[in-house]
PyMOL Python script that loads the backbone (N, CA, C, O; Angstrom):
from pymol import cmd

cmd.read_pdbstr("""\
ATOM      1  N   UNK A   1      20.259 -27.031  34.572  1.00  0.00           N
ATOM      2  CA  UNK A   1      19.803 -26.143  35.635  1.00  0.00           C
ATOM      3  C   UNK A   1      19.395 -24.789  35.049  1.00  0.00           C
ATOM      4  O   UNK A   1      19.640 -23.690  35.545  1.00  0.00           O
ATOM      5  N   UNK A   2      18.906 -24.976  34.209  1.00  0.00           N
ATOM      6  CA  UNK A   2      17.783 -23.536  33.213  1.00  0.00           C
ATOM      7  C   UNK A   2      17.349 -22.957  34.123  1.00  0.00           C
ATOM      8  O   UNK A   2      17.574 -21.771  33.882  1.00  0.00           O
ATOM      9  N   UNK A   3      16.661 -23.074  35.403  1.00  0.00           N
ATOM     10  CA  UNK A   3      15.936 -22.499  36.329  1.00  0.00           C
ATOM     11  C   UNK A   3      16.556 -21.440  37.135  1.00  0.00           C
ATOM     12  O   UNK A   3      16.073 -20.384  37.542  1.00  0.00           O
ATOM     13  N   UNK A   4      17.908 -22.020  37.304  1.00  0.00           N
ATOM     14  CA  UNK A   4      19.174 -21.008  38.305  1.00  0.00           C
ATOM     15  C   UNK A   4      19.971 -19.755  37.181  1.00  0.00           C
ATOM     16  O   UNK A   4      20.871 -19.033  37.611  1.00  0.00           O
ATOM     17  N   UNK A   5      19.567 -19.682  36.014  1.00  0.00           N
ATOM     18  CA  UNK A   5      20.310 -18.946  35.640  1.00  0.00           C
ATOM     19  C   UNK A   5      19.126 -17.430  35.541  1.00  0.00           C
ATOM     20  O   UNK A   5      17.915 -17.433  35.761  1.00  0.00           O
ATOM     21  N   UNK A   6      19.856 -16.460  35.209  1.00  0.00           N
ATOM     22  CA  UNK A   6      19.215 -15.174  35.970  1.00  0.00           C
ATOM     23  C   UNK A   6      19.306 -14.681  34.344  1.00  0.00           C
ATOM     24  O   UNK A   6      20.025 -15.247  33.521  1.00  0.00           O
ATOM     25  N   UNK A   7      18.370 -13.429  34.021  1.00  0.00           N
ATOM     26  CA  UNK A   7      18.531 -13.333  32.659  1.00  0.00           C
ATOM     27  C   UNK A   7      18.879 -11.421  32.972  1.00  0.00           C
ATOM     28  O   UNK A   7      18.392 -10.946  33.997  1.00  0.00           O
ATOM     29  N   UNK A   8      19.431 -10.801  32.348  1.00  0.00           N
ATOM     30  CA  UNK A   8      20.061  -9.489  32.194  1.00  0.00           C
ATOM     31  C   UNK A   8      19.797  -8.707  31.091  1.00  0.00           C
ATOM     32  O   UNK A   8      19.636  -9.307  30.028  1.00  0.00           O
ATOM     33  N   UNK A   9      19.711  -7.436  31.100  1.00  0.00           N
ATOM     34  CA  UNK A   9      19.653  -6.641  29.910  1.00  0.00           C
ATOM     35  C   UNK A   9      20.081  -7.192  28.919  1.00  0.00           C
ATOM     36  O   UNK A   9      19.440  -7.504  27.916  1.00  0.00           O
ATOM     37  N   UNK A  10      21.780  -7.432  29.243  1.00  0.00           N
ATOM     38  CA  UNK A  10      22.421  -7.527  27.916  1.00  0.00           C
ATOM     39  C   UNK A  10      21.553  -9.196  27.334  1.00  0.00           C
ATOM     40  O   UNK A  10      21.331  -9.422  26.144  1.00  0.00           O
ATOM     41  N   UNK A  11      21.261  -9.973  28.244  1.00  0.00           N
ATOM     42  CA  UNK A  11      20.535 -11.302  27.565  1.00  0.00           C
ATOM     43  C   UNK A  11      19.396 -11.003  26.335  1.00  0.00           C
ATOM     44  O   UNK A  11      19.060 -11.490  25.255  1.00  0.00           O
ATOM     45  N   UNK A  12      19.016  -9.825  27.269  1.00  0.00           N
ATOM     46  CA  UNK A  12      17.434  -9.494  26.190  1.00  0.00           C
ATOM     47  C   UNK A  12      17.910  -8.913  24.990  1.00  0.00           C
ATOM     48  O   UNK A  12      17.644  -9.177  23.818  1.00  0.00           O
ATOM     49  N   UNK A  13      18.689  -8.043  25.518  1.00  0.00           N
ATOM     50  CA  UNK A  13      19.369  -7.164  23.919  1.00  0.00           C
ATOM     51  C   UNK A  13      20.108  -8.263  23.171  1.00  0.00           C
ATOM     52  O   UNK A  13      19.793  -8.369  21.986  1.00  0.00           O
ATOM     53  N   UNK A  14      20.904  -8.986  23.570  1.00  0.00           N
ATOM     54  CA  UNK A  14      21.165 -10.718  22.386  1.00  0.00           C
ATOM     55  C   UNK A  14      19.920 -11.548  21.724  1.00  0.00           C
ATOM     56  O   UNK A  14      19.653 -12.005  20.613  1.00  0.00           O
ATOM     57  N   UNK A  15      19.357 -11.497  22.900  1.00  0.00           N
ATOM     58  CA  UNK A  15      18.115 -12.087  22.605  1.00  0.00           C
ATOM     59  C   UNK A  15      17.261 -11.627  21.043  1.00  0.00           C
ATOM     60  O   UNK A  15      16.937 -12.289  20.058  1.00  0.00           O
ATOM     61  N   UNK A  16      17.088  -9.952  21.467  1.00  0.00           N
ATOM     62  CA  UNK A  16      16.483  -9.060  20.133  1.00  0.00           C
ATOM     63  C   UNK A  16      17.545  -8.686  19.045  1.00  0.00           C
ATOM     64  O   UNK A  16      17.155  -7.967  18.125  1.00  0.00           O
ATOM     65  N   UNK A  17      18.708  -9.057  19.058  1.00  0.00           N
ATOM     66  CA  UNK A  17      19.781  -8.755  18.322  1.00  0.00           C
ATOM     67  C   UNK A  17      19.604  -7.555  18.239  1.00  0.00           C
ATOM     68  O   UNK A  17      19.351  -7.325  17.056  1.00  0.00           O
ATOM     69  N   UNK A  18      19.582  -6.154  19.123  1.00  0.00           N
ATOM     70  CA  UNK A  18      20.295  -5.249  19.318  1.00  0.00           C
ATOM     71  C   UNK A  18      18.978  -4.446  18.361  1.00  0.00           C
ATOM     72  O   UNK A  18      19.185  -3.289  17.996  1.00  0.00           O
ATOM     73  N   UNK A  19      17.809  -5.048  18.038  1.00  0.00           N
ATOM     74  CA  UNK A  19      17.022  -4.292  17.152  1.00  0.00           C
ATOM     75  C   UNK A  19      15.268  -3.747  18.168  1.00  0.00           C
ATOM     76  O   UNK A  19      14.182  -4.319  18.250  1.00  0.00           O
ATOM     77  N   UNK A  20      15.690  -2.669  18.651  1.00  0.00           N
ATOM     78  CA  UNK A  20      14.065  -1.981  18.664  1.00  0.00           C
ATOM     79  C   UNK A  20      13.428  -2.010  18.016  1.00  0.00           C
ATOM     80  O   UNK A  20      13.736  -2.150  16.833  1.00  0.00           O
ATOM     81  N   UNK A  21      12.365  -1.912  18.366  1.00  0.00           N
ATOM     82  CA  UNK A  21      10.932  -2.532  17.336  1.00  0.00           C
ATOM     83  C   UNK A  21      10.495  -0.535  16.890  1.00  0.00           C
ATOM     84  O   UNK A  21      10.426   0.435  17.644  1.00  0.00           O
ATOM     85  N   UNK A  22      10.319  -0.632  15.580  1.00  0.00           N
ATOM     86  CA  UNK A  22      10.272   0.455  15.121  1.00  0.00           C
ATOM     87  C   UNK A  22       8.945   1.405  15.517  1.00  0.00           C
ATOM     88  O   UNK A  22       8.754   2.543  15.088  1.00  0.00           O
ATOM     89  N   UNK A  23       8.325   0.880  16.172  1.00  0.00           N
ATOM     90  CA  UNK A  23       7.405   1.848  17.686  1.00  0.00           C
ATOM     91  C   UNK A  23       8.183   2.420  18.684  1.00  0.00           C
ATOM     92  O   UNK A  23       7.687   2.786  19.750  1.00  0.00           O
ATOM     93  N   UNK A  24       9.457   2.533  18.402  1.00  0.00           N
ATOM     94  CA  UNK A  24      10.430   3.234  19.417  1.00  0.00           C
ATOM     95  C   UNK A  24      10.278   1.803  20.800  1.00  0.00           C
ATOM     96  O   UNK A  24      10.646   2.086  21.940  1.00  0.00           O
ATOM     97  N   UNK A  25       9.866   0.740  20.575  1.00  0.00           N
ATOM     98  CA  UNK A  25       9.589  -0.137  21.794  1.00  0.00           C
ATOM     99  C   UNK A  25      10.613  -1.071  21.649  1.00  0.00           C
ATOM    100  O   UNK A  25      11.488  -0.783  20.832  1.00  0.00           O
ATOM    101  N   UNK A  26      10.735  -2.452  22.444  1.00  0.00           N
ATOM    102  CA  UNK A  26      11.028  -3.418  22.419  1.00  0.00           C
ATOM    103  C   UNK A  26      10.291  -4.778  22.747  1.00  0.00           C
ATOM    104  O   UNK A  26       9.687  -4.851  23.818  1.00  0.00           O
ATOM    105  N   UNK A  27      10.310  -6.123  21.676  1.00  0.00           N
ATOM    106  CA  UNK A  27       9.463  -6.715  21.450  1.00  0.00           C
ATOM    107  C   UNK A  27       9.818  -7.906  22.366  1.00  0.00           C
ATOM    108  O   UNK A  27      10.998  -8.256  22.406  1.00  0.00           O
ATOM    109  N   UNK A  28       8.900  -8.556  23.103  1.00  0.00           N
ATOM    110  CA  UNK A  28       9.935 -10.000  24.061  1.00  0.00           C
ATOM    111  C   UNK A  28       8.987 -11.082  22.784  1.00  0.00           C
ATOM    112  O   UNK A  28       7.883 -11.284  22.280  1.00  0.00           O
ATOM    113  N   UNK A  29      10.457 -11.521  22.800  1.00  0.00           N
ATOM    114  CA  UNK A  29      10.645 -12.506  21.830  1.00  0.00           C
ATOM    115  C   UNK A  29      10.293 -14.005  21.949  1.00  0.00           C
ATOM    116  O   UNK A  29      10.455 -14.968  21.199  1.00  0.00           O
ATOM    117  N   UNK A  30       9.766 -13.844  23.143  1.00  0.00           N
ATOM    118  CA  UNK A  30       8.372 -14.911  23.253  1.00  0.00           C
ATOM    119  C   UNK A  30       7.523 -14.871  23.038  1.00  0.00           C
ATOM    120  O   UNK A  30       6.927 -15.396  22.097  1.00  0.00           O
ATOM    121  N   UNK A  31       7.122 -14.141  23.952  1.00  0.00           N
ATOM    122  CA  UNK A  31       5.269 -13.988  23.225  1.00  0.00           C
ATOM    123  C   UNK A  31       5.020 -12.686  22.198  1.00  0.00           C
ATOM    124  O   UNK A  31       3.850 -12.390  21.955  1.00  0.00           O
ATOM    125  N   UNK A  32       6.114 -11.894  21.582  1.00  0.00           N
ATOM    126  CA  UNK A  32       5.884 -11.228  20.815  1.00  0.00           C
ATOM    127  C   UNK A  32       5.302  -9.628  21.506  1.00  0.00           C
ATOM    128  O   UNK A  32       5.612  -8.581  20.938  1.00  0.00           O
ATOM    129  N   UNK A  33       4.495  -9.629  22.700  1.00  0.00           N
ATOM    130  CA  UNK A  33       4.372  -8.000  22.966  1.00  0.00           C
ATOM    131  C   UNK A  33       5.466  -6.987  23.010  1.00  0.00           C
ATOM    132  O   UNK A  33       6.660  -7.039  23.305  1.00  0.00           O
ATOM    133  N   UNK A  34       5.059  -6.518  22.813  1.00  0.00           N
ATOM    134  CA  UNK A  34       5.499  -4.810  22.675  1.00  0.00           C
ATOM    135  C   UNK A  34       5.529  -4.239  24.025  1.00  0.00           C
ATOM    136  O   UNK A  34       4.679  -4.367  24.906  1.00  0.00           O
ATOM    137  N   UNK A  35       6.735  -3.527  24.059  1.00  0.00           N
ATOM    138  CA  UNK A  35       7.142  -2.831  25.519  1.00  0.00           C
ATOM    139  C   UNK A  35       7.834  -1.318  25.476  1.00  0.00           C
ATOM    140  O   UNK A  35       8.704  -1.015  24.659  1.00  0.00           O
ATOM    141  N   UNK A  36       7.441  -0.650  26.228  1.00  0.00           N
ATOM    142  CA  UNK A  36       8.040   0.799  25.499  1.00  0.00           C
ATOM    143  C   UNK A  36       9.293   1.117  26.327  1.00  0.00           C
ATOM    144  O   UNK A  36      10.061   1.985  25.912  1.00  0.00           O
ATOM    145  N   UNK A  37       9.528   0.514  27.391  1.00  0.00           N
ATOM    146  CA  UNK A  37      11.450   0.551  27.691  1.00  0.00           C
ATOM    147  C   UNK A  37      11.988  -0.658  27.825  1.00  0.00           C
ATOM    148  O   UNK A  37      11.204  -1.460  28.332  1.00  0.00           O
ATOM    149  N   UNK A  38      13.186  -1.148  27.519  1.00  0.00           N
ATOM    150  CA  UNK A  38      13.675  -2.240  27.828  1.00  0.00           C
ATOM    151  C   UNK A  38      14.028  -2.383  29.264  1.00  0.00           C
ATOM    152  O   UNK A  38      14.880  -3.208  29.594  1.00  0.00           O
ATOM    153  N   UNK A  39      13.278  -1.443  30.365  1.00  0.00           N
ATOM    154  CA  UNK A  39      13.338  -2.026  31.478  1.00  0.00           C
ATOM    155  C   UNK A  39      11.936  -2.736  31.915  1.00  0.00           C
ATOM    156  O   UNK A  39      11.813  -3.654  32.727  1.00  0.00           O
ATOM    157  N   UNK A  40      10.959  -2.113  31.210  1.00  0.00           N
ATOM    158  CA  UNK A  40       9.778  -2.858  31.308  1.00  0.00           C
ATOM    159  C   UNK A  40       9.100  -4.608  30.535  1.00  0.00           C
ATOM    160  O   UNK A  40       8.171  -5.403  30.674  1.00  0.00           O
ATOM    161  N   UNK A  41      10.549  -4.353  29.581  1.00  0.00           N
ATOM    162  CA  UNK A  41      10.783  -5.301  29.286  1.00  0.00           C
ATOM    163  C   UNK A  41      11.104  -6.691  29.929  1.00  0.00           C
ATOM    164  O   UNK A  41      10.596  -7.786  29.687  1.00  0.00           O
ATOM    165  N   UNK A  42      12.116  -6.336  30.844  1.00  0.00           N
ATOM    166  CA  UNK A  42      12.798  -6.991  31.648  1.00  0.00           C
ATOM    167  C   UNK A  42      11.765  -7.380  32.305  1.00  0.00           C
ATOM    168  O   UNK A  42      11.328  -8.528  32.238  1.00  0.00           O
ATOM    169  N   UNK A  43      11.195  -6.324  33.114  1.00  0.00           N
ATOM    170  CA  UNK A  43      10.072  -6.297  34.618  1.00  0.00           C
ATOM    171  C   UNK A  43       8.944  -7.723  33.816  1.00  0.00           C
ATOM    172  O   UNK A  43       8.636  -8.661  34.552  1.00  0.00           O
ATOM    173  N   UNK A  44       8.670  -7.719  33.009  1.00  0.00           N
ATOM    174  CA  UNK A  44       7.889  -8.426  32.177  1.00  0.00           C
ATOM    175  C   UNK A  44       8.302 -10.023  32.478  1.00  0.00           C
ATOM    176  O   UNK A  44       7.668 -10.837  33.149  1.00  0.00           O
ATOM    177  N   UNK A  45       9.345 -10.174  31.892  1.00  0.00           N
ATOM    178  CA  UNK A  45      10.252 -11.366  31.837  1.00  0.00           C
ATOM    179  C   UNK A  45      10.186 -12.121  33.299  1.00  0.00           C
ATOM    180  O   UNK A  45       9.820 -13.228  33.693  1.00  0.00           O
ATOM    181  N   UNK A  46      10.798 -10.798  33.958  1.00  0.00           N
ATOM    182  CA  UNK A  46      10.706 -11.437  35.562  1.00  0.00           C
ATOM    183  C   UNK A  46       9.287 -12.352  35.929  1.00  0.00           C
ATOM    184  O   UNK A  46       9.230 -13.555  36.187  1.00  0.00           O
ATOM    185  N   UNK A  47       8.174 -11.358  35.859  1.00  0.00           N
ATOM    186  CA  UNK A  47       7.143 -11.867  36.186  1.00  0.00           C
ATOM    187  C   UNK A  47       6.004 -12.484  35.069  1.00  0.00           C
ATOM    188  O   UNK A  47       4.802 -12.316  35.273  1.00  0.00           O
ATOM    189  N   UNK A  48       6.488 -13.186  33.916  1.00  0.00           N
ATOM    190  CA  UNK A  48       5.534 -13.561  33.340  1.00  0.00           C
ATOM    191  C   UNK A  48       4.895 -15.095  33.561  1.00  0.00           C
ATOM    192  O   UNK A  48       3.781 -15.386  33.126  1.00  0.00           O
ATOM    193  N   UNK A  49       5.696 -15.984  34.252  1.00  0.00           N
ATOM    194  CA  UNK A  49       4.961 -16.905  35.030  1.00  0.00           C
ATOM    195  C   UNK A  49       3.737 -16.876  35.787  1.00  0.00           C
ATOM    196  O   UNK A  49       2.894 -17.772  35.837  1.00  0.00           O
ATOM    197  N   UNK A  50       3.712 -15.477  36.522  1.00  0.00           N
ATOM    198  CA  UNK A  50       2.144 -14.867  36.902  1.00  0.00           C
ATOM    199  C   UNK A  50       1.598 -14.553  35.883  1.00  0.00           C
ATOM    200  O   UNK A  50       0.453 -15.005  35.848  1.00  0.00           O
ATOM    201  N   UNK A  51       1.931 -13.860  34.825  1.00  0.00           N
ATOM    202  CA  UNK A  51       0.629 -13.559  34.124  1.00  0.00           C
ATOM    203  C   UNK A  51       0.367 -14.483  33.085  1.00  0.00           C
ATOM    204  O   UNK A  51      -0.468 -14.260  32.209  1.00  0.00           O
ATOM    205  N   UNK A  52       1.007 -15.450  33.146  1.00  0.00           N
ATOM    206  CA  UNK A  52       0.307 -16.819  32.460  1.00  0.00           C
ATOM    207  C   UNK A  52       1.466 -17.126  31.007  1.00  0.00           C
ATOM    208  O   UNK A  52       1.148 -17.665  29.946  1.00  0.00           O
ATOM    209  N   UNK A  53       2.591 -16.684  31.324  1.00  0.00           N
ATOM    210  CA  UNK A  53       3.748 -16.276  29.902  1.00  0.00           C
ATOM    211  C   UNK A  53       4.700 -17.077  30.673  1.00  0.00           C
ATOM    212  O   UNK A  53       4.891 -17.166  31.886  1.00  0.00           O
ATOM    213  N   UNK A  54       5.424 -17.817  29.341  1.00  0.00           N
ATOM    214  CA  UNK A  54       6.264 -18.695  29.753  1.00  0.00           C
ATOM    215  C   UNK A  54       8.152 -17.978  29.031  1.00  0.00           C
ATOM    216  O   UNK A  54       9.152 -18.564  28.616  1.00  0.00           O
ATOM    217  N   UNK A  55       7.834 -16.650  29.202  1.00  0.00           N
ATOM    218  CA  UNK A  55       8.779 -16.251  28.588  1.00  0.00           C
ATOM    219  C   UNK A  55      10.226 -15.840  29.362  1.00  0.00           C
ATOM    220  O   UNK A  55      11.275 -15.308  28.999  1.00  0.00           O
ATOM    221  N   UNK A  56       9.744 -16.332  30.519  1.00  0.00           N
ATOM    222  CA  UNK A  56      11.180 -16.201  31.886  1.00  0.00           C
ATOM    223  C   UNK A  56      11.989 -17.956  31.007  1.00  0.00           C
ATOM    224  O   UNK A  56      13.151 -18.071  30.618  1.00  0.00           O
ATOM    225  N   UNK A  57      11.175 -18.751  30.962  1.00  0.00           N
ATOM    226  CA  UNK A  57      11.811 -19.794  30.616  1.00  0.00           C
ATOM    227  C   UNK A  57      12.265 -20.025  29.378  1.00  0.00           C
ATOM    228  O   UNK A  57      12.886 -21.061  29.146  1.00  0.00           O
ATOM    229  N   UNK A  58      11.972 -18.904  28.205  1.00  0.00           N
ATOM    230  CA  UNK A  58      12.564 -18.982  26.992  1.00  0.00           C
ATOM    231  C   UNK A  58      13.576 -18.136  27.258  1.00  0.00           C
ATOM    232  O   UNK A  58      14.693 -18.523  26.913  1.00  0.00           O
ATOM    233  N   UNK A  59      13.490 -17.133  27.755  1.00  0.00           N
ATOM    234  CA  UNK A  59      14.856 -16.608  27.878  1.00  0.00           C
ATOM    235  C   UNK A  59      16.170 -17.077  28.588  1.00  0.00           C
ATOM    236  O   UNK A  59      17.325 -16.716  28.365  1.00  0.00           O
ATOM    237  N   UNK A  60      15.735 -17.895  29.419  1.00  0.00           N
ATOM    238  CA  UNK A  60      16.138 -18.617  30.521  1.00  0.00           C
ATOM    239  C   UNK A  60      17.222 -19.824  29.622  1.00  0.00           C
ATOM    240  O   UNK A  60      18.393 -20.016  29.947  1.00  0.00           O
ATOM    241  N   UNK A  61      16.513 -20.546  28.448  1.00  0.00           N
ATOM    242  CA  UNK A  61      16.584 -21.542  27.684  1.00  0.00           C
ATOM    243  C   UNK A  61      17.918 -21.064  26.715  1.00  0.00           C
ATOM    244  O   UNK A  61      19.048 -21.518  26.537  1.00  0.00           O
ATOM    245  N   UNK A  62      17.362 -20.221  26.339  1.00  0.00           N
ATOM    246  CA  UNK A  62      17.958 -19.122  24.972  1.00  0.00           C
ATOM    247  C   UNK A  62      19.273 -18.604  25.451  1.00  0.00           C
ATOM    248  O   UNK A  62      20.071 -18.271  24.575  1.00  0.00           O
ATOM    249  N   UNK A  63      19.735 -18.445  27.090  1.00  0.00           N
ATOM    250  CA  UNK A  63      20.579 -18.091  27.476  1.00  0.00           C
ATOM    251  C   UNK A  63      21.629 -18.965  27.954  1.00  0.00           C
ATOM    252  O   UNK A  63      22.810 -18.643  28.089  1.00  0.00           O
ATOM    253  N   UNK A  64      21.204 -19.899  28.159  1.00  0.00           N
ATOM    254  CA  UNK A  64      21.776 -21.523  28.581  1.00  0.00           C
ATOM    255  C   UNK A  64      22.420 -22.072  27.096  1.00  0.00           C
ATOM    256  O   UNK A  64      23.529 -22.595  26.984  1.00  0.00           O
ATOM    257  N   UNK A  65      21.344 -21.796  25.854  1.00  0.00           N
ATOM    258  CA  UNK A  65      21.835 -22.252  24.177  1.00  0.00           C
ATOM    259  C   UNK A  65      23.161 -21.510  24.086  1.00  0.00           C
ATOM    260  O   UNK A  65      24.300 -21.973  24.027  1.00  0.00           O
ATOM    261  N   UNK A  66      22.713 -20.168  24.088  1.00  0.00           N
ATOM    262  CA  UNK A  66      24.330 -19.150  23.607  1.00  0.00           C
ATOM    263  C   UNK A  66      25.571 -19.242  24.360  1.00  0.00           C
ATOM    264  O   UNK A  66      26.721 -19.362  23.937  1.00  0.00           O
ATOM    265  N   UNK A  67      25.160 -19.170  25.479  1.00  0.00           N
ATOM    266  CA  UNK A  67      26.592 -19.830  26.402  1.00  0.00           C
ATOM    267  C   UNK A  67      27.230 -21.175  26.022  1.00  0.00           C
ATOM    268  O   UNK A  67      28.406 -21.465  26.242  1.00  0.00           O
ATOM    269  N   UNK A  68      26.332 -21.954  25.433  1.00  0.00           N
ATOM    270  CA  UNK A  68      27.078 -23.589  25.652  1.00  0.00           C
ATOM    271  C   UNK A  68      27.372 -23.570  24.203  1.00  0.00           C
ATOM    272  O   UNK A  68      28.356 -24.250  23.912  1.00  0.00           O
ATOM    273  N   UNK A  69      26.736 -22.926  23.133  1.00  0.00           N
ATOM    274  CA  UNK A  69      27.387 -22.634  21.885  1.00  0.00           C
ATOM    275  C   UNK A  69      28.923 -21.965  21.686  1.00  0.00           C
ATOM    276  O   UNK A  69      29.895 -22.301  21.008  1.00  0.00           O
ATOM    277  N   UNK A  70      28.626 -20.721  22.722  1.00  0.00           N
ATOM    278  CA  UNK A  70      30.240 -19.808  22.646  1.00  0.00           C
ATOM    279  C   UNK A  70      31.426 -20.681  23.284  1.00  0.00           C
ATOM    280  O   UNK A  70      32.616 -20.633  22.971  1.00  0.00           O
ATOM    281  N   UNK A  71      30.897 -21.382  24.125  1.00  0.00           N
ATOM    282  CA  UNK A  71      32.128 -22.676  24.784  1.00  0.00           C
ATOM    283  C   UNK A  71      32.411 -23.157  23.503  1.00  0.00           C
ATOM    284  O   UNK A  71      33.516 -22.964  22.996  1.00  0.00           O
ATOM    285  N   UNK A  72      31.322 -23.899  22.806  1.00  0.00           N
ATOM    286  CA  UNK A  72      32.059 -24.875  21.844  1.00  0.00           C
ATOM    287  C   UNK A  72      32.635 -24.323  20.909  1.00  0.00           C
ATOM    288  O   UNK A  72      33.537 -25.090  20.572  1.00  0.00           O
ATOM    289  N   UNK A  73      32.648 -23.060  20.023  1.00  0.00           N
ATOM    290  CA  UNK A  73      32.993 -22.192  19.292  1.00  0.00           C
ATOM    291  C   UNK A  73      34.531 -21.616  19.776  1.00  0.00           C
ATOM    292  O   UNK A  73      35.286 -20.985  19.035  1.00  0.00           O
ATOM    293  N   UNK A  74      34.799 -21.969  21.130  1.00  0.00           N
ATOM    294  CA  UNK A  74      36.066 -21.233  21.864  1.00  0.00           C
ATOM    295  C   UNK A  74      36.654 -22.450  21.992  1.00  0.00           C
ATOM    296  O   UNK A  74      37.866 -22.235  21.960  1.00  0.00           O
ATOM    297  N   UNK A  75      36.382 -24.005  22.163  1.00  0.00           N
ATOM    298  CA  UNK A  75      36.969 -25.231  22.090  1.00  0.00           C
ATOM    299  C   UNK A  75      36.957 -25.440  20.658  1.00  0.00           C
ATOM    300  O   UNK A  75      37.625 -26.438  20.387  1.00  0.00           O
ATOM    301  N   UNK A  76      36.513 -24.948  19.752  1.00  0.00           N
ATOM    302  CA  UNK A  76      36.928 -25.631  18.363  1.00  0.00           C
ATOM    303  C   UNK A  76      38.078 -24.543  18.244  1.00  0.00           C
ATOM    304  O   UNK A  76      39.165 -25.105  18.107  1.00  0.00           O
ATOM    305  N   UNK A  77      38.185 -23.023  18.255  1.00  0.00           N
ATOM    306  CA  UNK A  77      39.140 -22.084  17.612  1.00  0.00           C
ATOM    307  C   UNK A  77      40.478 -22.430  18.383  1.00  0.00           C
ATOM    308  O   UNK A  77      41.566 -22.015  17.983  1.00  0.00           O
ATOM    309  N   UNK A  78      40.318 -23.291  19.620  1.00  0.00           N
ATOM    310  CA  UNK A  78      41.313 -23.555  20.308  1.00  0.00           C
ATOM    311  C   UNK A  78      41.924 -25.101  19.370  1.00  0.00           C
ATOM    312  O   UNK A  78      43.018 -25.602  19.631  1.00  0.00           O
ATOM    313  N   UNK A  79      41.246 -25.505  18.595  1.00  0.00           N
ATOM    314  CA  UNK A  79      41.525 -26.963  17.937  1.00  0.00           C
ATOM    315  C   UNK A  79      42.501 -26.344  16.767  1.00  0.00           C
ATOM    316  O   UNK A  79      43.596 -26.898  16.674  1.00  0.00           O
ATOM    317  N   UNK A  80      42.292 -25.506  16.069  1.00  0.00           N
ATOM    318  CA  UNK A  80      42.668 -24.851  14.784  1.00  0.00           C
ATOM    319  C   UNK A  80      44.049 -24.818  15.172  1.00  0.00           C
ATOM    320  O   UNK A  80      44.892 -24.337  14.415  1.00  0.00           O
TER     321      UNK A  80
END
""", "prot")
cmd.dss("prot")
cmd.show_as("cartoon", "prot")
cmd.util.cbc("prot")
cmd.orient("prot")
């Protein structure tokens, strides 16, 4: 259910590993543009299904990966 999950600042900032793009911007890590706040960033994300960007669903994807990774990472340290 990739579709129901909602993506958040902090997703994008995991997403970019915490690194601004040295234009003082931030880069969406789908299609690679350049954004000069990470709220326009966001605004981007929201609506890039309209402008022809499939980058709501990589983030969407990317956020569904890290969650079901940190489960298994918290079920193995629980094995130890």
């Amino acid at each position: 259910a990739v579709s129901k999950v909602s993506i958040t600042v902090r997703d994008i900032l995991a997403a970019s590993q915490w690194q601004p793009v040295t234009q003082g911007g931030y880069q969406c890590r789908s299609c690679c543009r350049i954004f000069p706040t990470l709220w326009s960033l966001k605004n981007h994300i929201q609506h890039s299904p309209w402008e022809g960007y499939s980058c709501k669903v990589f983030y969407r994807t990317l956020k569904v990966l890290r969650e079901k990774e940190q489960k298994e990472q918290e079920v193995a340290a629980l094995r130890v």
